[in-house]
C-alpha positions in Angstrom: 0.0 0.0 0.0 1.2 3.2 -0.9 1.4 5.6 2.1 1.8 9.8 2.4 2.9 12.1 5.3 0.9 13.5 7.8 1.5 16.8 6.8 0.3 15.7 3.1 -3.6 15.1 4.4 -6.0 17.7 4.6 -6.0 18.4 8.0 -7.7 21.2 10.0 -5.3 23.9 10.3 -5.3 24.4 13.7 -4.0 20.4 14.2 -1.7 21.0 12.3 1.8 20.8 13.4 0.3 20.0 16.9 1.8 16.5 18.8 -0.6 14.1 20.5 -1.1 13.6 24.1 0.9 11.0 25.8 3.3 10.1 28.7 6.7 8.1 27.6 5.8 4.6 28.1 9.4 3.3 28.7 10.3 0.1 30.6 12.2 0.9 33.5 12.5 -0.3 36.9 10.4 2.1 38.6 7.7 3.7 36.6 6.4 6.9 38.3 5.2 9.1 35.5 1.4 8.5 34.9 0.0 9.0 38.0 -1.5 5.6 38.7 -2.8 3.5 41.6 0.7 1.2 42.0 -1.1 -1.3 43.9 -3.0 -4.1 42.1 -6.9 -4.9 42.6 -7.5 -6.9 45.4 -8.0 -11.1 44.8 -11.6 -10.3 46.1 -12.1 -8.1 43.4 -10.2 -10.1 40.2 -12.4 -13.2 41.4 -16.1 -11.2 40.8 -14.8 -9.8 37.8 -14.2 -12.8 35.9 -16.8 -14.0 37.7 -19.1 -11.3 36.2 -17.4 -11.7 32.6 -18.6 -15.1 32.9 -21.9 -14.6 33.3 -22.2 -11.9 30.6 -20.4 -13.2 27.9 -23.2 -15.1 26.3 -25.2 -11.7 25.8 -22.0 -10.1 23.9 -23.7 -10.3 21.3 -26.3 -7.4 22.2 -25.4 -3.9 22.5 -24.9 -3.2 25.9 -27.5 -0.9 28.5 -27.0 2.6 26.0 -27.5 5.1 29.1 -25.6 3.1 32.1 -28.3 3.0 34.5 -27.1 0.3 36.8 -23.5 2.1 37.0 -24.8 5.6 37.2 -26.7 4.7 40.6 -23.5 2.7 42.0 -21.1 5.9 41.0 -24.0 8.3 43.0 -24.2 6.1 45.9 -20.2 6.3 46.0 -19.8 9.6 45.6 -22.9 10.6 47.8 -21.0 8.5 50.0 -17.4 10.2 49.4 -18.6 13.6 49.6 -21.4 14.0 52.0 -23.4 15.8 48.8 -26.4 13.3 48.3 -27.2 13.2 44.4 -28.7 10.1 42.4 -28.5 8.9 39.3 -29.7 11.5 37.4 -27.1 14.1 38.5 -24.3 11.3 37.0 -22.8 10.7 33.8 -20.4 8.1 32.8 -18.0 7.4 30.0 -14.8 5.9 28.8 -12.3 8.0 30.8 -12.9 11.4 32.6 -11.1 13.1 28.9 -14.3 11.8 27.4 -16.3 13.2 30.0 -14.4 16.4 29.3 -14.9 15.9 25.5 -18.9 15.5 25.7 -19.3 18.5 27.8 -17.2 20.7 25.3 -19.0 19.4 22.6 -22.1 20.3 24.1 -21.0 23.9 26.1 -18.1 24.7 23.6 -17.7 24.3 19.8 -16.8 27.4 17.3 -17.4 30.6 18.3 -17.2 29.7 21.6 -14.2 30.0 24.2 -13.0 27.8 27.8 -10.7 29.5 30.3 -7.6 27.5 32.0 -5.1 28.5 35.1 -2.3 27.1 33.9 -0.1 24.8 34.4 -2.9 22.6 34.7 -4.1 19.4 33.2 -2.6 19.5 29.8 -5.6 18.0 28.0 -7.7 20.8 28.4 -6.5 22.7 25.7 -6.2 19.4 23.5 -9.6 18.5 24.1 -10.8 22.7 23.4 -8.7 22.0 20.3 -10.4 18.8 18.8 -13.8 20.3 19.7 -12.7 23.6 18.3 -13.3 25.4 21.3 -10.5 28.4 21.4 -8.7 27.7 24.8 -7.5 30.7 26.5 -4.5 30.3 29.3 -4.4 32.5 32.6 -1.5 31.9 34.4 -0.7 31.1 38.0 1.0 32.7 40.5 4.8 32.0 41.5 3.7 29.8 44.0 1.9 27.8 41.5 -1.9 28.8 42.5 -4.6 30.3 41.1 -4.1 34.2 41.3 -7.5 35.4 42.2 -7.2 38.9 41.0 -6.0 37.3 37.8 -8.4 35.1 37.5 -11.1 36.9 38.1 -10.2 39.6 35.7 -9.7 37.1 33.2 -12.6 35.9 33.9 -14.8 39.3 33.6 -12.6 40.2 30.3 -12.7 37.0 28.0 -16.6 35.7 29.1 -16.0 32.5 28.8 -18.3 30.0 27.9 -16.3 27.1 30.0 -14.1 27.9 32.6 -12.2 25.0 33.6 -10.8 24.3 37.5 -8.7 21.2 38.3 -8.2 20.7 42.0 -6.3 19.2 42.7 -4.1 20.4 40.3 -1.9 18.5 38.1 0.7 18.9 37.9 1.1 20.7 41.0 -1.0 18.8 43.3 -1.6 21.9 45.3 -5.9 22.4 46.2 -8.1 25.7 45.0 -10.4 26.8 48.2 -14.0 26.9 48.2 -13.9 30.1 48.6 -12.4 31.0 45.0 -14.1 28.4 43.1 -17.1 30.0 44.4 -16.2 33.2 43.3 -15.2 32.3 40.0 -18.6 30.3 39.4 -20.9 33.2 40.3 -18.8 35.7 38.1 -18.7 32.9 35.1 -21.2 33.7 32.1 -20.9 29.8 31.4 -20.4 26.5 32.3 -17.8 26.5 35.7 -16.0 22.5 35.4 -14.3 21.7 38.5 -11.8 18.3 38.0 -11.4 16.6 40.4 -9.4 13.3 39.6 -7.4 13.4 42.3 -9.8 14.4 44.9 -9.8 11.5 47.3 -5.8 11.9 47.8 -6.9 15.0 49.1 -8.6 16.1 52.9 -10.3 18.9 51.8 -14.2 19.0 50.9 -15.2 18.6 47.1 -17.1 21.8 45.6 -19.6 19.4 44.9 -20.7 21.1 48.0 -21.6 24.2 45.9 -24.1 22.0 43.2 -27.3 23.2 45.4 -25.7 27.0 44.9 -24.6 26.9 40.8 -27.6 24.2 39.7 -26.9 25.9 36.3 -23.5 26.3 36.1 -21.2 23.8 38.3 -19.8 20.1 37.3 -17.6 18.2 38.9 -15.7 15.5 37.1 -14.1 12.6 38.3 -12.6 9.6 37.5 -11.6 5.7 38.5 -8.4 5.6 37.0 -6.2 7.3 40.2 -7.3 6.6 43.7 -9.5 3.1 42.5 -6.7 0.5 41.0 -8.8 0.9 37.8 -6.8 3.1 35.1 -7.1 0.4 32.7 -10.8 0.3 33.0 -10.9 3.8 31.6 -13.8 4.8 33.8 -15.2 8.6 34.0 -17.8 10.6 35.1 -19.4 13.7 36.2 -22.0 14.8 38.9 -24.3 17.7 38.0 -27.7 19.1 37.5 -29.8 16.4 35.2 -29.8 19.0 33.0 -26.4 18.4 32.0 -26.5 14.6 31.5 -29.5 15.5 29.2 -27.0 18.0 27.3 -24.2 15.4 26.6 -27.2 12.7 25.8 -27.6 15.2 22.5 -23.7 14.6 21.4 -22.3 11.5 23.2 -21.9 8.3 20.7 -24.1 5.8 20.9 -23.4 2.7 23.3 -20.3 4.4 23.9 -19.6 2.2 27.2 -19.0 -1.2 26.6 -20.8 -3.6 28.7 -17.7 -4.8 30.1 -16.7 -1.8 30.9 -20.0 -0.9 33.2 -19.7 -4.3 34.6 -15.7 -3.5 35.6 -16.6 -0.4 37.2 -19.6 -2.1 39.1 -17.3 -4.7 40.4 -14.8 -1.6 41.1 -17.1 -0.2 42.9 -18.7 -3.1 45.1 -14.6 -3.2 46.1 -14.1 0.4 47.2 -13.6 0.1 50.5 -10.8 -2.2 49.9 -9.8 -0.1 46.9 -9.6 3.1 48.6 -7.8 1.9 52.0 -4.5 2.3 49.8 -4.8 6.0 49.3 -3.9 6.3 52.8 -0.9 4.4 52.5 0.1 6.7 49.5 -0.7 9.8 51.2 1.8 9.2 53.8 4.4 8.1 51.3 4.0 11.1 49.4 4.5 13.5 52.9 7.2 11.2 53.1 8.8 11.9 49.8 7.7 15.4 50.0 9.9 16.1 53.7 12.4 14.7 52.3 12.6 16.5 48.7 12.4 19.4 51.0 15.5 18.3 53.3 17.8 18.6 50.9 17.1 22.0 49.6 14.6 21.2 46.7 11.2 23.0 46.4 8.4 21.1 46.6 5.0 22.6 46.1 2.3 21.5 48.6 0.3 18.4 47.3 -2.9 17.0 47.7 -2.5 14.2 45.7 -0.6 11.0 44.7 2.5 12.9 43.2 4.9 16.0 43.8 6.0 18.3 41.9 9.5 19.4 42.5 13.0 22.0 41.5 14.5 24.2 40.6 16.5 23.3 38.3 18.2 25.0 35.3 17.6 22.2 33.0 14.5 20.1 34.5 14.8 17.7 31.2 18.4 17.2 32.1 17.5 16.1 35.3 14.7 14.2 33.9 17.4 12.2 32.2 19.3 11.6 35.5 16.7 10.1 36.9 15.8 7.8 33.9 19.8 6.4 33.9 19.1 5.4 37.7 16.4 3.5 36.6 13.4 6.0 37.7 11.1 7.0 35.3 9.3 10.4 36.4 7.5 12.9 34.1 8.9 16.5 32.9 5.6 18.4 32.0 7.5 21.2 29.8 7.4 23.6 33.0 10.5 25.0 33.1 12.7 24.3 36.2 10.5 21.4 37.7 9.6 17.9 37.1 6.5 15.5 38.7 7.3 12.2 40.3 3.9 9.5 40.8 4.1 8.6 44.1 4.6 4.7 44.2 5.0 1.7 46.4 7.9 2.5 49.3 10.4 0.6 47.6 9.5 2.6 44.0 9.8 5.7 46.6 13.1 4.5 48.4 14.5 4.3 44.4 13.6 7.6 43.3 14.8 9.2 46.6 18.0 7.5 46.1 18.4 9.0 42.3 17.1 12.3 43.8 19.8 12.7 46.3 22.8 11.6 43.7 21.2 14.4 41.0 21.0 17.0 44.5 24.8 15.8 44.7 25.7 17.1 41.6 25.8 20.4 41.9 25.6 21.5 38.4 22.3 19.2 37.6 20.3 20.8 40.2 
């Protein structure tokens, strides 16, 4: 078959000379650059899987429930649960992934002509997603300390009118949390929709704004997904709690039995297991104060995290460093902010590796 560049297909402009998204999937030793849950689901929870694969494979060959009922109550009982903000199944959506979560909502809130407001650095799939949905994405920028600069913000806010404003909290790559207090701000001064991520939340001890729903009925979602705290990242599980009225929005652009009935059944089982699930973000919180002191100890600064990774420099050359750490065997993520990198927090011996690499690279004095 005869085959032609990239650059030779009639692409949209604005793709065009743009790189998809994706982390460097290298194999290493200790692989802490994706964020993920390093410990593996339970036996408990492997055995009613396949024991719920069983039972539905013979009816593989219908199209699966198209709107996810059965899930959609399970994920509002958790996360009336999680929260203390009772909702039910028709304040959730589901899909494959929180980024298609993100996608529906921006093809139903966004499109051309239309604009969504980040505070960057932040989630970098944001803008790609505002890109593929031709949604112009418009960047305010955090303070020095890596937070969201409330007079900035909100005069970026009351300038550009955005039709999506969009509000990750924890942040990544940061990890540091936005107060209540600002989110609500921003959401009453917002013209449009106000979407508050939350994928990392339950690393973190502060409350969810899902606490401000009953306030912004028109206005606030909260997005979340199974693929950091749960052990579940290759389930590719996502959703969002809202007013119905959103869930009947993304009904108008979302694919048709877009979540396979596999994948409902995963997440059901997931879910079922949460307890058991969720007793290892404990563990990683204290691994990642652990990580953080000691970051800290020998000179480096390390913003204040919420989540299951730090963020950490200065460093003249962060890719340099990046490198470093890949020769020891550690594999940790450069974002493209300059002067800092993000290390996953892992199991302790995946920790005890990294903080061994780190304190050779803080020996050299001309790497960090």
């Amino acid at each position: 078959m005869k085959t032609v560049e990239l650059q030779d297909l009639p692409l949209r402009p604005e793709l065009r000379g743009q790189s998809p998204y994706g982390a460097p999937q290298l194999q290493v030793a200790n692989q802490l650059n994706t964020n993920e849950n390093p410990y593996s689901p339970s036996p408990a929870l492997v055995a009613d899987l396949v024991a719920a694969v069983e039972d539905l494979g013979a009816s593989l060959n219908r199209y699966p429930e198209r709107d996810a009922v059965e899930l959609r109550t399970a994920l509002a009982r958790y996360f009336s649960g999680q929260t203390g903000v009772s909702v039910g199944v028709d304040n959730v959506w589901a899909a494959n992934g929180s980024n298609e979560v993100l996608q529906q909502l921006l093809q139903a809130f966004g499109g051309p002509g239309r604009t969504a407001l980040g505070f960057g650095p932040s989630y970098s799939m944001h803008p790609i997603l505002a890109a593929g949905t031709q949604t112009k994405f418009i960047d305010c920028p955090r303070g020095e300390d890596f937070r969201i600069d409330e007079v900035r913000a909100l005069e970026a806010v009351h300038t550009h009118q955005p039709d999506v404003v969009f509000i990750t909290t924890p942040n990544n790559p940061t990890g540091d949390v936005t107060d209540l207090a600002l989110i609500d701000k921003i959401t009453a001064l917002a013209p449009g929709i106000v979407i508050v991520d939350e994928a990392y939340m339950e690393f973190s001890p502060s409350p969810s704004a899902a606490t401000l729903l009953q306030k912004y009925p028109g206005k606030l979602v909260i997005s979340r997904t199974m693929s950091k705290a749960f052990d579940f990242a290759g389930g590719r599980l996502g959703y969002f709690v809202a007013s119905p009225a959103f869930v009947e929005a993304v009904m108008l652009v979302r694919l048709p039995y877009h979540l396979s009935t596999l994948s409902q059944a995963a997440a059901i089982v997931a879910l079922n297991h949460s307890a058991d699930t969720l007793a290892t973000v404990a563990k990683l919180a204290k691994e990642r104060d652990r990580v953080s002191a000691q970051l800290q100890q020998w000179g480096f600064d390390v913003v204040p995290s919420e989540s299951n990774f730090v963020f950490f420099g200065r460093f003249a050359n962060q890719h340099l460093v990046w490198e470093k750490f890949l020769e020891r065997g550690v594999l940790i993520r450069d974002v493209g902010q300059p002067g800092f990198l993000r290390t996953t927090i892992g199991v302790p011996a995946e920790n005890d590796a990294f903080l061994a690499a780190a304190e050779e690279i803080h020996n050299l004095k001309d790497e960090s």
